[in-house]
VEXGUFI-14617 format. One record per atom (N, C-alpha, C): x, y, z. Coordinates in steps of 0.02 Angstrom, whole numbers, plus 50000, padded with zeros to 5 digits. Example, Ala and Ser with C-alpha at 12.3 -4.5 7.8 and 13.67 -1.06 7.14 Angstrom:
506604971650390506154977550390506604983550390506424988850354506844994750357506455000250394
This chain:
486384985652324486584983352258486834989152216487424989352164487614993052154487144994252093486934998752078486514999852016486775002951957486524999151890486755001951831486395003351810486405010051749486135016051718485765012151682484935014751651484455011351647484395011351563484775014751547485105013351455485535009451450485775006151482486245001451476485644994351459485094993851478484784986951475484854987251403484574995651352484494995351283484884994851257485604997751271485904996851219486344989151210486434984151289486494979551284485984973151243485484974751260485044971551211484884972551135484974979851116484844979951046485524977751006486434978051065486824975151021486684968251018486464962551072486344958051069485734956251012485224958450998484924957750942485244956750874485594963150850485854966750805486524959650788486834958750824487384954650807487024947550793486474944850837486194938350822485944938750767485474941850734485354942950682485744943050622486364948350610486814944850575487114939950581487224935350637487614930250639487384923050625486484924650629486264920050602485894920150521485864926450483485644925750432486254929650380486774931450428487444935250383487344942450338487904944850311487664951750274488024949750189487764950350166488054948050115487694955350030488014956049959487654959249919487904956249867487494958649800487944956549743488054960349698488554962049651488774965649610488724961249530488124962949511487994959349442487874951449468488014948949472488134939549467488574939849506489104943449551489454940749580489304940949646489344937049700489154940649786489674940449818489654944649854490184947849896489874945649961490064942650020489934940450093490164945550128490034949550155490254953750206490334951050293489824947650297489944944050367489384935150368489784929950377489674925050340488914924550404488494917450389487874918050405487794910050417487114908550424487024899750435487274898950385486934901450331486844896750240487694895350225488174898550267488854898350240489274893050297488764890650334489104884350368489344877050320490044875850334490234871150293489744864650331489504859550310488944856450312489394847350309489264845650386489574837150380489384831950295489774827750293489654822750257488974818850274488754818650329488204816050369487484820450354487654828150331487124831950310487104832750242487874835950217487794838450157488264832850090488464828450110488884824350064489604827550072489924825750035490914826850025491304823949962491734825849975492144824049919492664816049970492944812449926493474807749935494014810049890494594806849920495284808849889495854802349918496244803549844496764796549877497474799849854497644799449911498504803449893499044797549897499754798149851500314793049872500724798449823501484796449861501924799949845502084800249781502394806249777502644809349696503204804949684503304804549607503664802049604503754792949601504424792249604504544782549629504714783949691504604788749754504664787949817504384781949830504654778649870504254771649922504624772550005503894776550017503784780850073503694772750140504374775450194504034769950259503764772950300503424767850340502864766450370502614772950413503504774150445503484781950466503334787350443503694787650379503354793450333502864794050337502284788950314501764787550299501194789450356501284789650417500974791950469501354800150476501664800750458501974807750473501654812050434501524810850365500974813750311500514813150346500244808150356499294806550384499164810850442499804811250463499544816250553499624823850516500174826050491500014833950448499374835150420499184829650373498674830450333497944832150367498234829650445497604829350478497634835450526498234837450531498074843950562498044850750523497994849550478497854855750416497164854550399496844849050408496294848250405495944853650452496094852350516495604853150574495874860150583496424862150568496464872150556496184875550500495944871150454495444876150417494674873450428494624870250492493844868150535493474862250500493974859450456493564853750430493794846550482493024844050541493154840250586492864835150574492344833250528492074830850503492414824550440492984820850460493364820250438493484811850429493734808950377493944801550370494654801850378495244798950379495764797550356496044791850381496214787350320496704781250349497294782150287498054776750304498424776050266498454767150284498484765350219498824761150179499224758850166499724757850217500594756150229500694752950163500434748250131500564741050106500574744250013500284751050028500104751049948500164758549932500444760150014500784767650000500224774249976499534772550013499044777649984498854780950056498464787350064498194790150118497694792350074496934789250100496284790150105495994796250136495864802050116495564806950148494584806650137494094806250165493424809650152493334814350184493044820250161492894826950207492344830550163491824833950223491414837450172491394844750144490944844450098491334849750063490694854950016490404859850023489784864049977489974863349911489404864349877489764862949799489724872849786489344875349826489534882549808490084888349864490354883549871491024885349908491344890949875491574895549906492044901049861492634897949841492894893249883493514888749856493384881549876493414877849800493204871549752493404868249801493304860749803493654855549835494424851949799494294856049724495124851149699495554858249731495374864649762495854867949773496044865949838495254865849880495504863649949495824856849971495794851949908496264845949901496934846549893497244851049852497744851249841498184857049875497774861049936498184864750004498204858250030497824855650043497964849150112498554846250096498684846150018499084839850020499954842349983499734850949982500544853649977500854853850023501774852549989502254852150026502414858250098502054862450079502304868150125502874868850192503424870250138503904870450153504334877050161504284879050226504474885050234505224887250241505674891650207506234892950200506294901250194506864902150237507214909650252507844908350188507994912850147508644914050104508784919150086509474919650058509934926250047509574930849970509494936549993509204939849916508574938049888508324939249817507624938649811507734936349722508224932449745508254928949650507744922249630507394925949586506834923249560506884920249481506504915849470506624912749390506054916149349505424915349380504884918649327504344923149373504224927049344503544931849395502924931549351502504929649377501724930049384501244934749410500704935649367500234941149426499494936549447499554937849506498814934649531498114937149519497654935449539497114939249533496834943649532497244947749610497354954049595497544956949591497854957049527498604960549494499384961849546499244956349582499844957249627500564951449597501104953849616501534950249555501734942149609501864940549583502024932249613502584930049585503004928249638503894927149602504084919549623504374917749595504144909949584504774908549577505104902749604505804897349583506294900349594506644899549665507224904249695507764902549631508264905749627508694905749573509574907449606509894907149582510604910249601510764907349661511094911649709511344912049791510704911549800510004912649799509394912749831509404902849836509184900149769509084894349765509684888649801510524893149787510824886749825511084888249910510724891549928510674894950011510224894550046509814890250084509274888850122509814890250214509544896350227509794900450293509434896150360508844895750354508354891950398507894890950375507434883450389506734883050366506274881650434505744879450408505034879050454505344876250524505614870050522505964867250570506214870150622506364875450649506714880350675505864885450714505434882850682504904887550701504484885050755504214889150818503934883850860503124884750841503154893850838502134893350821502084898850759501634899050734501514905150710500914906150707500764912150701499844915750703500034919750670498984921750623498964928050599498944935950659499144940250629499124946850659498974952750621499094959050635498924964950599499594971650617499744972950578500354978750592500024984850574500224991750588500094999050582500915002650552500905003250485501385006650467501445012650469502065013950522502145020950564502195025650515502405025250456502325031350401501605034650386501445028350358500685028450310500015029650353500245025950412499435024950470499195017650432499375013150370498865009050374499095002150381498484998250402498504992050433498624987050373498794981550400499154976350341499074969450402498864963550357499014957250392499634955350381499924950850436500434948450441500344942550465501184938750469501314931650492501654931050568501594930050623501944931450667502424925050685502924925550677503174917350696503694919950763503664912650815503834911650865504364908350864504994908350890505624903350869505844900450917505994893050878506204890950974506924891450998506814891851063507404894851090507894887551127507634882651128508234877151152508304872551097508644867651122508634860451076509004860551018509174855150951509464857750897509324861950853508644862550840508494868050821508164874950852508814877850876508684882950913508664889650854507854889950836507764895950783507984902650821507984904050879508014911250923508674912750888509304907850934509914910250884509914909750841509774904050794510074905350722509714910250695509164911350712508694920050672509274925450688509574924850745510124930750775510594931350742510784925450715511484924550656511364926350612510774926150591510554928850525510424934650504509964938150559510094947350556510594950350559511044946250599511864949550614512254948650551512494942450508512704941750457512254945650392511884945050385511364949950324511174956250349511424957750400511154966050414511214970850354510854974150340510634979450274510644975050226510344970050222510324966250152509684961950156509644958550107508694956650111508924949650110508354948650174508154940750161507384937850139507604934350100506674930350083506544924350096505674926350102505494920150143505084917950093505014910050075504814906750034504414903050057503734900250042503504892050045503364889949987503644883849995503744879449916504194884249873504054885549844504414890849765504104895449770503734897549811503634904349796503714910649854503844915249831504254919149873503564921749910503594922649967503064927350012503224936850035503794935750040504104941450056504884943350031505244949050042506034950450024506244957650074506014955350136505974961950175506984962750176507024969450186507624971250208507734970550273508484967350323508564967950394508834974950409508454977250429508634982450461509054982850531508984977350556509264977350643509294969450666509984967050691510024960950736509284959750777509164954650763508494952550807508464945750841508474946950901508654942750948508254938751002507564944550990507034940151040506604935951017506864930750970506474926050943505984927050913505784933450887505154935150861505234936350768504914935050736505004937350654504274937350632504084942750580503694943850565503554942550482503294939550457502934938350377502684942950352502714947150307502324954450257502304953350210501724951450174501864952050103500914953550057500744957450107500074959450061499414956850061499344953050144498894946850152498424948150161497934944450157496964947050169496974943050239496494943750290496574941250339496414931450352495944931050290496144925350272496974920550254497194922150197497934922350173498404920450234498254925250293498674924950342498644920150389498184920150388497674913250449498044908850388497974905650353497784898750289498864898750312499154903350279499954902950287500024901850368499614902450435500024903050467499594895950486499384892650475498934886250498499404880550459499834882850402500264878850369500694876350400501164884050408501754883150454501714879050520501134878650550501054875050604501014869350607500724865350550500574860550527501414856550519501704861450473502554857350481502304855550387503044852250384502954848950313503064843450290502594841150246502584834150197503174831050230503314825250227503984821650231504204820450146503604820250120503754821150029503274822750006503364825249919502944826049896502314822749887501694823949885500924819949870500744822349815500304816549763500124819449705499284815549718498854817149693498114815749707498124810949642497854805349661497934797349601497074798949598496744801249594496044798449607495544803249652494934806049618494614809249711493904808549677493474808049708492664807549686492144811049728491434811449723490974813549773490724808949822490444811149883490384804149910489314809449939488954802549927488254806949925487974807549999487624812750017487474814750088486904807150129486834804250165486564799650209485904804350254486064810850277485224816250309485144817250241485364823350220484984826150140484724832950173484724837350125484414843050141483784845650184483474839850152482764840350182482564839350266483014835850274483194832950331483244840250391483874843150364484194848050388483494855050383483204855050357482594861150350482304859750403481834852450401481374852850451481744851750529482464850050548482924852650598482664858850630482724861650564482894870750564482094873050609481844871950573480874873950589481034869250653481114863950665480994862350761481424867350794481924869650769482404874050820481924880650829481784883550795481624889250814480714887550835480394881950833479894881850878480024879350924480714874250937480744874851017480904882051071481114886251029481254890751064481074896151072480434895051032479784899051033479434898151083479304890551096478944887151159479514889051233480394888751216480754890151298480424896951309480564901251250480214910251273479704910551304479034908751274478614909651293478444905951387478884899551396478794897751458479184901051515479844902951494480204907451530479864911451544479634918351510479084923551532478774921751571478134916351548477684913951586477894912351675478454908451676478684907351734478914911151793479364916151736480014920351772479734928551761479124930651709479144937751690479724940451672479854945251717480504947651685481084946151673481344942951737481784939151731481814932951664481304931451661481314927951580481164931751527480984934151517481194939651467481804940851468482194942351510482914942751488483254936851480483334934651505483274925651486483344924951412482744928151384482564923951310483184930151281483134936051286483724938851257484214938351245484724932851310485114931351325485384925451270484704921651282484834915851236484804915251192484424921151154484614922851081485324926251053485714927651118486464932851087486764923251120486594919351146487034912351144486904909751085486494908051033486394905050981486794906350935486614916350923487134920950877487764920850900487984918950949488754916750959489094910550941488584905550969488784897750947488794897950870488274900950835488324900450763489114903750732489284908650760489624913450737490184909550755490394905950801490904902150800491104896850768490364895750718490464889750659490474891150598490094897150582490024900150523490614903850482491134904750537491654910750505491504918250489490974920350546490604926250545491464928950559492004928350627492324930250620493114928750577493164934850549493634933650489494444929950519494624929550585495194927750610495064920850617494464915450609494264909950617493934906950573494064899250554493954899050467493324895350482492784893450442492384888950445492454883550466491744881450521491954874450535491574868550507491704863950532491184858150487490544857550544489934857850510489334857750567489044849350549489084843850601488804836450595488364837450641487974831250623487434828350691487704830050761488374826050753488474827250821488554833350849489064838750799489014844750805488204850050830487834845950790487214851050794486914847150887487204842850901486954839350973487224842551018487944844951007488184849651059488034854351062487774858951001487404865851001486744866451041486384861751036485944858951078485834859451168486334854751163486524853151223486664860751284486964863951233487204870951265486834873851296486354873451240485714878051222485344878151286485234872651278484654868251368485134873051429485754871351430486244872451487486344880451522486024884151429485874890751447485314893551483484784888451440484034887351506484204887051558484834881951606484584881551651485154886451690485444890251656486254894951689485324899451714484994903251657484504907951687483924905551743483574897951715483314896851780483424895051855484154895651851484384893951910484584903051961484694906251904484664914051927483954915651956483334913551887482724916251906482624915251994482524908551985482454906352058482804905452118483164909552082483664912452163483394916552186483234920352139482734928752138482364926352183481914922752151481234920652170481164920552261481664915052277482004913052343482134919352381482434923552357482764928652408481954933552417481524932752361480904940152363480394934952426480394928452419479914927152479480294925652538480704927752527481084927452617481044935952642480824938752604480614945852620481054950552609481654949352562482174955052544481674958652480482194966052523481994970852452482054969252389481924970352327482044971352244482834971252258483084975052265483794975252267484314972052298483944968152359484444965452379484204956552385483674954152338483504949552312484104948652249484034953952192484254952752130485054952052162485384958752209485994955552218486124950052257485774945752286486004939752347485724935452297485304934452233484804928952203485524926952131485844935352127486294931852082487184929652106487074932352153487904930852200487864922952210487094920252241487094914852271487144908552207486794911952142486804908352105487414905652056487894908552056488394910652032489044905052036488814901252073489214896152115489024890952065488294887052073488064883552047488324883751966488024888451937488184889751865488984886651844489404892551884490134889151873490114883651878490234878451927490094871251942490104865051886489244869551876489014863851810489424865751732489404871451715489764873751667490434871451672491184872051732491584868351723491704862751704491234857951737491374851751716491064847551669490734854151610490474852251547491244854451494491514861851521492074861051477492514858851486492674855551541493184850951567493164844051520492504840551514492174835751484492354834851405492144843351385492364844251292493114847151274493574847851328494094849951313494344841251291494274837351360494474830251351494234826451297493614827151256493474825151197493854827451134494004834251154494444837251086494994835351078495444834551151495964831151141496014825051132495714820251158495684813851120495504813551069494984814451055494754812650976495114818350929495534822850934495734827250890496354824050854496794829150850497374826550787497734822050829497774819850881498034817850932497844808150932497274806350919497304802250926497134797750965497134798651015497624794451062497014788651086496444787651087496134780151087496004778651023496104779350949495864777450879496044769350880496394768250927496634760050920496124756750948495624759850986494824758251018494414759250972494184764450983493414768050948493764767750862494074767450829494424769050772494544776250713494904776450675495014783750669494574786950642493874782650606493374785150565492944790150626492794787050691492644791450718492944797150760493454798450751493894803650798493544811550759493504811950707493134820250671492384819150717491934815850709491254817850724491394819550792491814813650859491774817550923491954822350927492454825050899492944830450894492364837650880491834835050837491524842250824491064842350884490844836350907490374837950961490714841550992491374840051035491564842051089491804848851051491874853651010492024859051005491314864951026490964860450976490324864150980489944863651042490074856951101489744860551174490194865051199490694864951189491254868551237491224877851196491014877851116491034886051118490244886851139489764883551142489114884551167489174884651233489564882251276489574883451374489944891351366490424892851326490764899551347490274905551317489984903751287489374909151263488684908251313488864902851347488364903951405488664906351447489244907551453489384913151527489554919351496489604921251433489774925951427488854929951421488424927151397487794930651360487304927051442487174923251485486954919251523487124923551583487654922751590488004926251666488364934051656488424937351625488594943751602488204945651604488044944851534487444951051498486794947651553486494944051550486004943251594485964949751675486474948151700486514950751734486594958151722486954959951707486934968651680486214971551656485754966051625484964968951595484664970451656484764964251711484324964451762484474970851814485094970451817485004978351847484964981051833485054984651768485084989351730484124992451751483894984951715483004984551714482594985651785482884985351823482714986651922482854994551906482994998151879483115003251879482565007251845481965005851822481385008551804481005010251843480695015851874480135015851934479705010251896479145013451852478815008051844478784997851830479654997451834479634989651820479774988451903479924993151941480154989652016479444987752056479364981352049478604977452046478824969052078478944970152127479194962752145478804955252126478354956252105478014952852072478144948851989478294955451971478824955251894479534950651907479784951251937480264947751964480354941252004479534937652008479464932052029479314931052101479084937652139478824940252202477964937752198477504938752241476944940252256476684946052219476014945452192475674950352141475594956752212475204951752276474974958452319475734962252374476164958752349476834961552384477074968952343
């Protein structure tokens, strides 16, 4: 067996500690009355309608538009995928053909850093993305933080729309390094498509070539985002967004663009609270069974497995701090998600699956030490052999929640069955078993494995017994 250096068990385990720990209680300080989150935590999980209550909202077009039937689903499907890119899955939406309204419920904290009439009224802007000549503006504004904001294209800007969103196939946030300065900046990365009528690749090419040394700006809605200068014909379908973004900002603009735009304007007629069905209380004593069930897996793992469970329980504490961290918005490139019943069933579910990724290792061990192999070539034949199994069952759990996400997601596609009220709750289950199986192979089948050899590497732990051998072996 090939052996790894016997500091590697510590420092893999104390990062695994160290990160669970923040990921489940977050870092956060405050400056007078105000708090600052440094890395988000449980308490900052956006919380289902089913746990924590929500807001309702009723949108119909601006204006004397009298939006058809098409429109009207063409809004409802945007609305719904801007939903589920800023992780709210937890979700109602119907439209109203007959009376021209779209019904949104979604839940929502009342100590949210951003309100629900703000997060009502992203869902339900036009975001309408446009490339134009020059950077003629009607009025400038400064934002919050003192950054200027230029508002209402004007001149050749306002009667010249070069290309808009339409023309765009993806976009994501990113990060640039300005070769002068050394420093980093978020950006917009957009992808252009290259066939069909709107072929953005060329017409972006027409556009650097005709405006070369001259500025083009990029707008959504009225307000300008950027006025970069072209410096050079650009041809490989690639364009980039700059304009001063927090890594949030960039994620939120590039989850827009993807989304596409309004078929028309929406104005909000109406929105109210809608009251939670668990309740807080509910959700506490949750909390207290979770961590005594898994007070009781530790202590039986050990009991069972010794060492091998002991690592086990380590393991399964850097799966928890991962599954959380994938809901919480611990990381800043991924926005909060909505945590439901069902959601908290797939976290669950994982959880067990991680039990059994390690007891199926333990007792491989186990298997190979009474057939009379050495320490070493138990741990390597107990985890080669096991290795099979694990994949197996784990595939065809995320095989299982990929197919739930896509059905029940923005997609649709049985709501004419099960109906559309329930397409958000499956949707979170199946997210939340499927990032809880990949944190079981990554913390389960990785790191597990790296402790255990690492840990065979102690004179005093090489004790085949410890390992699920015979005490007098």
């Amino acid at each position: 067996m090939k052996r790894v250096p016997k500091p590697v068990f510590f420092v893999v385990a104390l990062l695994i500690l160290a990160f669970s720990f923040t990921a489940i209680f977050g870092i956060s300080y405050y400056t007078g009355d105000n708090k600052t989150t440094v890395l988000k935590g449980i308490s900052d999980i956006r919380w289902g309608i089913d746990i924590r209550g929500g807001v309702e909202a009723t949108f119909k077009p601006a204006g004397d538009v009298d939006a058809t039937d098409e429109q009207l689903e063409s809004a409802k499907s945007i609305i719904e995928l801007r939903m589920v890119s800023q992780g709210i899955t937890d979700y109602e939406l119907y439209a109203d053909a007959k009376s021209d309204r779209i019904i949104v419920r979604f839940p929502w904290k009342e100590d949210s850093d951003q309100n629900a009439v703000e997060a009502i009224e992203e869902i339900s802007s036009t975001a309408q993305l446009t490339f134009r000549p020059g950077d003629g503006h009607e009025t400038t504004d400064i934002d919050s933080n003192g950054e200027y904001v230029y508002k209402t294209p004007s001149g050749d800007t306002a009667k010249t729309i070069l290309m808009d969103g339409s023309y765009v196939e993806s976009a994501s946030a990113g990060m640039t390094t300005d070769k002068t300065t050394g420093k980093n900046s978020y950006v917009v990365q957009l992808k252009l498509k290259s066939s069909g009528d709107k072929n953005g690749k060329e017409r972006f090419a027409d556009i650097t070539k005709e405006y070369l040394n001259q500025q083009v700006s990029i707008w959504m809605d009225d307000i300008m985002l950027s006025a970069p200068k072209v410096e050079a014909e650009i041809t490989d379908g690639n364009a980039v967004i700059s304009g001063d973004f927090t890594a949030k900002e960039a994620q939120d603009l590039a989850s827009k663009i993807n989304a596409g735009a309004l078929p028309f304007q929406l104005e909000t007629s109406n929105y109210g609270t809608i009251s939670a069905t668990l309740g807080e209380n509910s959700l506490i004593a949750m909390a207290y069974a979770g961590v005594i069930a898994f007070i009781l897996i530790a202590i039986i793992m050990i009991l069972f497995y010794r060492l091998p469970g002991f690592v086990a329980v380590i393991s399964l504490l850097g799966q928890m701090g991962l599954a959380i961290a994938a809901v919480s918005g611990y990381f800043p490139v991924f926005s909060s998600f909505t945590m439901t019943l069902p959601g908290i069933a797939g976290l669950i579910l994982s959880i067990g699956m991680g039990v059994d990724c390690n007891v199926i290792t333990a007792e491989r061990i186990k298997e190979e030490l009474k057939a009379g192999r050495t320490l070493d070539g138990a741990l390597e034949r107990g985890t080669k052999n096991s290795l099979s199994a694990i994949i197996d069952g784990n595939m065809t759990v995320i095989i299982v929640s990929i197919i739930l996400m896509l059905v029940f997601g923005p997609a649709n596609i049985l709501s004419i069955i099960f109906g559309e009220s329930t397409t958000g709750t499956i949707y979170s289950f199946g997210y939340t078993l499927l990032v809880g199986v990949i944190a079981n192979f990554i913390m389960g089948v990785f790191c597990t494995r790296i402790m255990l050899r690492s840990v065979a590497g102690f004179k005093f732990l090489r004790k085949k017994w410890l390992f699920g051998g015979a005490k007098n072996d």
